[in-house]
PQR file of N, CA, C, O and H, with PARSE charges and radii, in Angstrom:
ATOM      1  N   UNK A   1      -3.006  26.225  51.213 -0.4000 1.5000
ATOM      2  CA  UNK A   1      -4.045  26.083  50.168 -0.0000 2.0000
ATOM      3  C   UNK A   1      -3.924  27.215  49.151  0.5500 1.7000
ATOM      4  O   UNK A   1      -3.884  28.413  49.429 -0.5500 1.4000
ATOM      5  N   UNK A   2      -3.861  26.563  47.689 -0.4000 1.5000
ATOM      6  CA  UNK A   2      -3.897  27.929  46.833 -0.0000 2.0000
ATOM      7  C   UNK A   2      -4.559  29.022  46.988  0.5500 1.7000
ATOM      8  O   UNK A   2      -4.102  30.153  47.156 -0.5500 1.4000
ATOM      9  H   UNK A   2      -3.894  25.589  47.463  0.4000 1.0000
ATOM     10  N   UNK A   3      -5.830  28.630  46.924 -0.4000 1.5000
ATOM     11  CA  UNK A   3      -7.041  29.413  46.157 -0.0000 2.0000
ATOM     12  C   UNK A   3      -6.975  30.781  47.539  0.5500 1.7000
ATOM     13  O   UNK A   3      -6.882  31.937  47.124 -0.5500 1.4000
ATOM     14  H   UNK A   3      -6.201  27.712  46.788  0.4000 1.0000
ATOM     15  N   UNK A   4      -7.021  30.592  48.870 -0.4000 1.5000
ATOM     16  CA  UNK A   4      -6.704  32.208  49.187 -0.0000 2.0000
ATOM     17  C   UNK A   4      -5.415  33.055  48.812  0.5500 1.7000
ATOM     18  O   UNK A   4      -5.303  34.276  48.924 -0.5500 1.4000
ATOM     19  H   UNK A   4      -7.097  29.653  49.207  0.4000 1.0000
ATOM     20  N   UNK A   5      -4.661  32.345  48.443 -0.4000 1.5000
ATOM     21  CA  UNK A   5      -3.504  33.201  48.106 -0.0000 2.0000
ATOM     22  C   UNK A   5      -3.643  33.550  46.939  0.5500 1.7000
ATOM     23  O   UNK A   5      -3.247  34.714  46.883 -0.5500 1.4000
ATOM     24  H   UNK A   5      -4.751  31.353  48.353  0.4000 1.0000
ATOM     25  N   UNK A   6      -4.179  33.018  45.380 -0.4000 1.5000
ATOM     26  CA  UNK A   6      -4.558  34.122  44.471 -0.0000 2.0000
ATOM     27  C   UNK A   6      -5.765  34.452  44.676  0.5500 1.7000
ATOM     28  O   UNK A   6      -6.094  34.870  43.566 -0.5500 1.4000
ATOM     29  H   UNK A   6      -4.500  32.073  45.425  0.4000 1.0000
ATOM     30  N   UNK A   7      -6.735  34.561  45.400 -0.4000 1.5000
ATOM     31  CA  UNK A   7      -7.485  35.549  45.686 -0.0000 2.0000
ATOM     32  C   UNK A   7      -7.199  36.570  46.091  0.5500 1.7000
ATOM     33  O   UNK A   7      -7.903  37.556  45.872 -0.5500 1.4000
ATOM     34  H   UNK A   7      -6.468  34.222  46.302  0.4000 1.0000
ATOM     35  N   UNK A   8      -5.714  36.639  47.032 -0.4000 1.5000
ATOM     36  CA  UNK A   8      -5.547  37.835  47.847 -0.0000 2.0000
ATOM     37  C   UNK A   8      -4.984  39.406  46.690  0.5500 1.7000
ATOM     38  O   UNK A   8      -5.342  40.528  47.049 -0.5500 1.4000
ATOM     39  H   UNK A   8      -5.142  35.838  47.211  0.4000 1.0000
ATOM     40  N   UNK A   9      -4.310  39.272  45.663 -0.4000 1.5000
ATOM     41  CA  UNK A   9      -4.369  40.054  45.392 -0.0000 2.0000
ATOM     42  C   UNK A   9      -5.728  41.101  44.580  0.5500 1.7000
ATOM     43  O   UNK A   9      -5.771  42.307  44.337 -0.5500 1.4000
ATOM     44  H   UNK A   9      -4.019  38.361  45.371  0.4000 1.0000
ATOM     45  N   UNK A  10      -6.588  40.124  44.368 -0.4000 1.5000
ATOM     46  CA  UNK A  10      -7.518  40.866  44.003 -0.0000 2.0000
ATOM     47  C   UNK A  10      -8.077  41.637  45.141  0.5500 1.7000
ATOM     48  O   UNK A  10      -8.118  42.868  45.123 -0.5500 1.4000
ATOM     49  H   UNK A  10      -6.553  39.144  44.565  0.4000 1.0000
ATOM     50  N   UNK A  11      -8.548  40.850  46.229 -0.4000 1.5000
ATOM     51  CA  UNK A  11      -9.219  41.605  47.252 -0.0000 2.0000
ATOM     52  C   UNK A  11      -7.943  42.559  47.493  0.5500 1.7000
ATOM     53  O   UNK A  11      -8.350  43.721  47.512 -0.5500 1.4000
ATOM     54  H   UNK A  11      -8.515  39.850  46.244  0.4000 1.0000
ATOM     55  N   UNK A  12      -6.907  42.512  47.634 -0.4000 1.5000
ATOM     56  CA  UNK A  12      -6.134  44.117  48.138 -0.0000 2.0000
ATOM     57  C   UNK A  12      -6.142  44.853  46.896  0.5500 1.7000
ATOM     58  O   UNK A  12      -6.323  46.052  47.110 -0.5500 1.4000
ATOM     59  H   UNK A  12      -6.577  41.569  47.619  0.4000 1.0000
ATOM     60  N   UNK A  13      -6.041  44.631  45.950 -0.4000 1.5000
ATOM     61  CA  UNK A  13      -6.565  45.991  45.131 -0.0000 2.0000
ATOM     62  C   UNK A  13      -8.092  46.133  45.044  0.5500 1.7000
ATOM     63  O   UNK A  13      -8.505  47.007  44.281 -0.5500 1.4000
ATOM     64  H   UNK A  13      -5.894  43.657  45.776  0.4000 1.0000
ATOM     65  N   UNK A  14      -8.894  45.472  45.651 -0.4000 1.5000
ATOM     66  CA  UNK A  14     -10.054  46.020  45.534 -0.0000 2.0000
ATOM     67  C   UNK A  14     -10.236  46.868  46.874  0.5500 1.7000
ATOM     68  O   UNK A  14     -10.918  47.879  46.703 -0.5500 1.4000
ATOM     69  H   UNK A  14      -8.559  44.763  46.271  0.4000 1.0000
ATOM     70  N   UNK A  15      -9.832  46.695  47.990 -0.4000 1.5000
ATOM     71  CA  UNK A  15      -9.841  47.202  48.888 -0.0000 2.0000
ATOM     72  C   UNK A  15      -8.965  48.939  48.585  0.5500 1.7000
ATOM     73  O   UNK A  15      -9.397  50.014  49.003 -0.5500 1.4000
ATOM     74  H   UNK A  15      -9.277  45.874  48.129  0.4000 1.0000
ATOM     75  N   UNK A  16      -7.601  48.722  47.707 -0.4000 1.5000
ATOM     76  CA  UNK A  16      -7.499  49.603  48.030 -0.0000 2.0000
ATOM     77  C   UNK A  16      -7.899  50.902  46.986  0.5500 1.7000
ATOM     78  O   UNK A  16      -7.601  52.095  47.046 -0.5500 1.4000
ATOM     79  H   UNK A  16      -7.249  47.849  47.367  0.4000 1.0000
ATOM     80  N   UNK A  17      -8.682  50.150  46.036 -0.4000 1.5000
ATOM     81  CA  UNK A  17      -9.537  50.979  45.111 -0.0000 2.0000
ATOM     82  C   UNK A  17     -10.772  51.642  46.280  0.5500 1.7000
ATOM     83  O   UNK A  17     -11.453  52.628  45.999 -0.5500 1.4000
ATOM     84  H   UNK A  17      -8.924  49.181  45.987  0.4000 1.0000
ATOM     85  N   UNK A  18     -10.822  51.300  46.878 -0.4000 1.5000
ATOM     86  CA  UNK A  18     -12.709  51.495  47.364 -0.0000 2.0000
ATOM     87  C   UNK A  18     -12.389  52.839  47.970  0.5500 1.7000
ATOM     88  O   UNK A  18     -13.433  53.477  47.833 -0.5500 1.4000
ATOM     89  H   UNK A  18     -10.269  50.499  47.106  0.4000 1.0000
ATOM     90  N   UNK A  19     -11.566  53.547  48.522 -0.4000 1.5000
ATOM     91  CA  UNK A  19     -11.421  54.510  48.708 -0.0000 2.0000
ATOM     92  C   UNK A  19     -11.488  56.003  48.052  0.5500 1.7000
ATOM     93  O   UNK A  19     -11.847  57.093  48.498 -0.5500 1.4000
ATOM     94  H   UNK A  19     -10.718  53.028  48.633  0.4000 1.0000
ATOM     95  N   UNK A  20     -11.128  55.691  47.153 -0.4000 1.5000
ATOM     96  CA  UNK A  20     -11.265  56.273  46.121 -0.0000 2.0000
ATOM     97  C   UNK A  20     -12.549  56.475  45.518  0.5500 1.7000
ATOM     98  O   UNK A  20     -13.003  57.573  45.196 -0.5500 1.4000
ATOM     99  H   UNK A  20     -10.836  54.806  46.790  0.4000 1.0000
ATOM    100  N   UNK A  21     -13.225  55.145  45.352 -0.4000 1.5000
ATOM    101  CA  UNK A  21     -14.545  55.185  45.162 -0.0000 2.0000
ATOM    102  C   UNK A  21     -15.557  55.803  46.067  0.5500 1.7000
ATOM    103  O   UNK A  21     -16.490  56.392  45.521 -0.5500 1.4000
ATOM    104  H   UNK A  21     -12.856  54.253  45.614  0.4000 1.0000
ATOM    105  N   UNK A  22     -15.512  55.756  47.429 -0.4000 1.5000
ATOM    106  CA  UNK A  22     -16.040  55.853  48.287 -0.0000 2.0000
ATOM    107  C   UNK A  22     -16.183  57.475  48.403  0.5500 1.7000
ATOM    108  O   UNK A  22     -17.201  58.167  48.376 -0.5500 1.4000
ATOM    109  H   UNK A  22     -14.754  55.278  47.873  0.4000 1.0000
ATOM    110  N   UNK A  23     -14.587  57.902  48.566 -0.4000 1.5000
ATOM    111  CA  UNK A  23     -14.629  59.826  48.208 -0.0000 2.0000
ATOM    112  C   UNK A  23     -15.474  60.491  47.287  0.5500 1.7000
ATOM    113  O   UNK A  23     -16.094  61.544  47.437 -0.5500 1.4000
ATOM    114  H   UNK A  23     -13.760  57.340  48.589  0.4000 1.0000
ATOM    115  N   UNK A  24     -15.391  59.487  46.001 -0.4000 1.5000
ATOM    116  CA  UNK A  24     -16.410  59.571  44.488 -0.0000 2.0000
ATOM    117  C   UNK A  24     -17.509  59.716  45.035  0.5500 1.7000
ATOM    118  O   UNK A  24     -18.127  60.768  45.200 -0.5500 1.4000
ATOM    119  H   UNK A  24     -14.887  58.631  45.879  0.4000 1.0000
ATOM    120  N   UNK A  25     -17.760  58.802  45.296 -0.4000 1.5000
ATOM    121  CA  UNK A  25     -19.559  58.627  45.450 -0.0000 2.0000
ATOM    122  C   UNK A  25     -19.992  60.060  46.623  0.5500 1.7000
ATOM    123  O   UNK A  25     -20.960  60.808  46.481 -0.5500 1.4000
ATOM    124  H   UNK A  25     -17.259  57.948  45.162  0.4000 1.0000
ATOM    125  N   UNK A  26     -18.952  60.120  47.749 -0.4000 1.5000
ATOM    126  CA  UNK A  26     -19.016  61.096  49.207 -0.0000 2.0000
ATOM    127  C   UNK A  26     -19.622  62.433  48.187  0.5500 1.7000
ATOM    128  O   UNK A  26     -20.670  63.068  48.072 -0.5500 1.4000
ATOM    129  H   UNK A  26     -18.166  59.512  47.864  0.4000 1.0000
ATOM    130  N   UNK A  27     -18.534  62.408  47.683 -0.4000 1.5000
ATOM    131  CA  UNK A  27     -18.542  64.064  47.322 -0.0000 2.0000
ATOM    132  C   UNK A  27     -19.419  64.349  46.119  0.5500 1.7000
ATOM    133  O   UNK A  27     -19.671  65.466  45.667 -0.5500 1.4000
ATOM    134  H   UNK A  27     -17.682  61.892  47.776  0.4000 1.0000
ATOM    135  N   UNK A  28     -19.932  62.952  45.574 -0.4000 1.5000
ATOM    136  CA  UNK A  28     -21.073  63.668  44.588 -0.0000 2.0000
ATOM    137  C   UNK A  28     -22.300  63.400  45.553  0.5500 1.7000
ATOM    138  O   UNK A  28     -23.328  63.927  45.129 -0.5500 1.4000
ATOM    139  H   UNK A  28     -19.727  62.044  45.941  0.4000 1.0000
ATOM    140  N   UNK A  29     -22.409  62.906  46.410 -0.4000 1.5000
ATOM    141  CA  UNK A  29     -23.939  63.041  47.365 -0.0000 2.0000
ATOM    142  C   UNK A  29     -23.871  64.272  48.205  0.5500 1.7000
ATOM    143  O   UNK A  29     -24.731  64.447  49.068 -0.5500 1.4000
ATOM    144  H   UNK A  29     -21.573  62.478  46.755  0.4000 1.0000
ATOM    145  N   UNK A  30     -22.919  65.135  48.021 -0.4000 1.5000
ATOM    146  CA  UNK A  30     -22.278  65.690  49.108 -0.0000 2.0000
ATOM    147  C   UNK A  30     -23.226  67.044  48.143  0.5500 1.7000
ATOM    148  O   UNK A  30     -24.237  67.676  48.451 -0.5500 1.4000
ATOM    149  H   UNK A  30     -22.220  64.994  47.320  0.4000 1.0000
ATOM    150  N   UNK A  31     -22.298  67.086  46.837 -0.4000 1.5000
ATOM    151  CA  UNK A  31     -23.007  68.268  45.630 -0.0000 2.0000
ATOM    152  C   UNK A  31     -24.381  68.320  45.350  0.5500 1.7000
ATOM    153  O   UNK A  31     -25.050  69.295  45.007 -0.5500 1.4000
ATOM    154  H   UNK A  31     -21.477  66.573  46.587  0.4000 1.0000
ATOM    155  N   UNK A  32     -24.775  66.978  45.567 -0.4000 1.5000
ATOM    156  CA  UNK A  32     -26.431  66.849  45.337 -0.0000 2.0000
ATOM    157  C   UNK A  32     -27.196  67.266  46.512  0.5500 1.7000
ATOM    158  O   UNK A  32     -28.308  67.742  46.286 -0.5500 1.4000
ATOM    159  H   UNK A  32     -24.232  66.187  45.846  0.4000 1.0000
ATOM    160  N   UNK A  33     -26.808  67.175  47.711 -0.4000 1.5000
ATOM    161  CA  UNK A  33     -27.454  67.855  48.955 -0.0000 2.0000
ATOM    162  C   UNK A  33     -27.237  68.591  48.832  0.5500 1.7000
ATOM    163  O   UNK A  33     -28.299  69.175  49.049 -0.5500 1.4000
ATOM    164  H   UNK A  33     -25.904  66.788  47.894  0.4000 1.0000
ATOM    165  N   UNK A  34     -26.384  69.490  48.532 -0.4000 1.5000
ATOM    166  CA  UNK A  34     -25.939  70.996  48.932 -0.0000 2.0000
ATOM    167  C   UNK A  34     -26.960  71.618  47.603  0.5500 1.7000
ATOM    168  O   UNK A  34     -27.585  72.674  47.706 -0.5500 1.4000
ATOM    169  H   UNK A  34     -25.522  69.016  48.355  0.4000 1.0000
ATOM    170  N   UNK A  35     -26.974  71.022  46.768 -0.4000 1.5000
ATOM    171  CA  UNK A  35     -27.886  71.786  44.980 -0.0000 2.0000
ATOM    172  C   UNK A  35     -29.124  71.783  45.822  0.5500 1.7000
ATOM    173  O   UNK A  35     -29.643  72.815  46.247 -0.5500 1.4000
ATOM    174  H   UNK A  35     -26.467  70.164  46.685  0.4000 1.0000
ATOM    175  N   UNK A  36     -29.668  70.314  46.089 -0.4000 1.5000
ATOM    176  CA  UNK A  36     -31.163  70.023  46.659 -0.0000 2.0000
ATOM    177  C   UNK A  36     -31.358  71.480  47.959  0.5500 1.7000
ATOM    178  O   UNK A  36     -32.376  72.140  47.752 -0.5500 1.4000
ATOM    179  H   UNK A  36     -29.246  69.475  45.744  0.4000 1.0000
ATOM    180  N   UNK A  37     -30.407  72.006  49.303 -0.4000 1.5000
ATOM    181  CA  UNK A  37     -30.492  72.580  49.768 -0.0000 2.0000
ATOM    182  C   UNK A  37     -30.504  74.172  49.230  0.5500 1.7000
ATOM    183  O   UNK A  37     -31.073  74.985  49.958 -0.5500 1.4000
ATOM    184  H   UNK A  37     -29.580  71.469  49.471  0.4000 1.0000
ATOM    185  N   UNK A  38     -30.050  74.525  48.296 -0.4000 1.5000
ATOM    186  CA  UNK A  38     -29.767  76.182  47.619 -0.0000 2.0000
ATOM    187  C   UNK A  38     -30.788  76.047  47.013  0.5500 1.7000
ATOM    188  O   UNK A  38     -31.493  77.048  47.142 -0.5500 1.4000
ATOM    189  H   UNK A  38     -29.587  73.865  47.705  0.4000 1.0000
ATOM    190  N   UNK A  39     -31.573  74.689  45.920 -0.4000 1.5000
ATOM    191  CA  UNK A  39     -32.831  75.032  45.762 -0.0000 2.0000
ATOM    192  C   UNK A  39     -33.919  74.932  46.735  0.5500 1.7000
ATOM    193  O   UNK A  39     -34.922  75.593  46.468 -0.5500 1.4000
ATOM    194  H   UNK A  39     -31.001  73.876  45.815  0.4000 1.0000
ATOM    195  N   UNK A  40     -33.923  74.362  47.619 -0.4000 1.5000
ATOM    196  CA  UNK A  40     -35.388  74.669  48.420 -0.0000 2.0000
ATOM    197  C   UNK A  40     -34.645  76.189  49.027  0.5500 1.7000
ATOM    198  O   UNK A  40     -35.386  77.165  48.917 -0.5500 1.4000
ATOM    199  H   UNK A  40     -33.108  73.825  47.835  0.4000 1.0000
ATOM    200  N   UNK A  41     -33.923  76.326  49.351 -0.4000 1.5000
ATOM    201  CA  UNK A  41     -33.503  78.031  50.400 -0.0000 2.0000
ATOM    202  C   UNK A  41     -34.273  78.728  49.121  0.5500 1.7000
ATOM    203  O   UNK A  41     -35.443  79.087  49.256 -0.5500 1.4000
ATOM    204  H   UNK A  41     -33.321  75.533  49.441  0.4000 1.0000
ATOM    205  N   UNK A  42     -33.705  78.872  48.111 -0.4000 1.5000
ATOM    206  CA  UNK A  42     -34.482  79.905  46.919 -0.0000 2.0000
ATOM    207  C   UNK A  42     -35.916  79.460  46.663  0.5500 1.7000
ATOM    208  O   UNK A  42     -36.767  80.216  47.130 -0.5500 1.4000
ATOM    209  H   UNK A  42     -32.755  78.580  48.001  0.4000 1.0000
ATOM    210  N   UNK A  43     -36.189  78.790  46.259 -0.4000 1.5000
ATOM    211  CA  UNK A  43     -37.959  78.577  46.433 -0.0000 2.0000
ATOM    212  C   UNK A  43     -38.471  78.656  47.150  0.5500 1.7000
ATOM    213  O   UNK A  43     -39.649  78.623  46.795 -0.5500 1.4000
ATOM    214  H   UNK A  43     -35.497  78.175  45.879  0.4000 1.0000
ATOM    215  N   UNK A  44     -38.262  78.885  49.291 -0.4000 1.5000
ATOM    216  CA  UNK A  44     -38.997  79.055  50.380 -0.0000 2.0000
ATOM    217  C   UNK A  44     -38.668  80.194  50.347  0.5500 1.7000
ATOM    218  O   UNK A  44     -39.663  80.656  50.905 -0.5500 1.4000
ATOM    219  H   UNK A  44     -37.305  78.912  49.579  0.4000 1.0000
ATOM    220  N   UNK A  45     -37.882  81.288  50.077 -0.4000 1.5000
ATOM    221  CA  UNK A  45     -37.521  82.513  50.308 -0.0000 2.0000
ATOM    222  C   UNK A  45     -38.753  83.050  50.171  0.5500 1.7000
ATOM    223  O   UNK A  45     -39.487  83.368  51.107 -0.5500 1.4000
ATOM    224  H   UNK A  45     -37.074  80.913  49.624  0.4000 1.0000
ATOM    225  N   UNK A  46     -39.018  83.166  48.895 -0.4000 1.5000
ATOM    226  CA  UNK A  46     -40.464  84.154  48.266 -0.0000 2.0000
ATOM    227  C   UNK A  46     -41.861  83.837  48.706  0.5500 1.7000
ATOM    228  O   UNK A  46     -42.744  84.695  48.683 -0.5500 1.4000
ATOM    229  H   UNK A  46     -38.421  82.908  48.135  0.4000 1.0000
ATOM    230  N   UNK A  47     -42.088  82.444  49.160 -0.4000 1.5000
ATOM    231  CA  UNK A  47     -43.090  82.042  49.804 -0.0000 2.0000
ATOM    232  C   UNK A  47     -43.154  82.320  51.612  0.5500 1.7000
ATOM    233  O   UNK A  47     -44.168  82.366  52.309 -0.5500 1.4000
ATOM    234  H   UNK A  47     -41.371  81.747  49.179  0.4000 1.0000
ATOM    235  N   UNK A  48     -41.962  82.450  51.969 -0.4000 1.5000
ATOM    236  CA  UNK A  48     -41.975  83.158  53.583 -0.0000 2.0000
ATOM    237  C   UNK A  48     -42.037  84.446  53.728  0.5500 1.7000
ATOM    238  O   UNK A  48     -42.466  84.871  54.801 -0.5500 1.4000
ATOM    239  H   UNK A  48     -41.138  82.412  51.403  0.4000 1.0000
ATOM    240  N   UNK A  49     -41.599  85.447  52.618 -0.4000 1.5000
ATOM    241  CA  UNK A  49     -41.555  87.124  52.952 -0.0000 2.0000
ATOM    242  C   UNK A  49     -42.977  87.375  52.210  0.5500 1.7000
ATOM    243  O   UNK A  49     -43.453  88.509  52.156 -0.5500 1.4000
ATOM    244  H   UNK A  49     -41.251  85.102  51.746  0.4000 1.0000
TER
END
């Protein structure tokens, strides 16, 4: 049957895009926890001493 066989190259380059994407997205949630964490450490500092 045609229709999975030109489907297939889309799904393998989409598959093997997503990785890439996936690191993307990792490592900017990754920068936003770590910002969100250095600001609460500096704003609880002065309110605990």
């Amino acid at each position: 049957s045609p229709a999975p066989a030109q489907a297939t190259p889309d799904f393998t380059s989409t598959l093997e895009g997503l990785p890439a994407k996936l690191k993307e997205f990792g490592s900017t949630l990754e920068d936003k926890a770590r910002a969100a964490i250095e600001h609460i450490k500096q704003s609880d500092l002065p309110a605990k001493t």
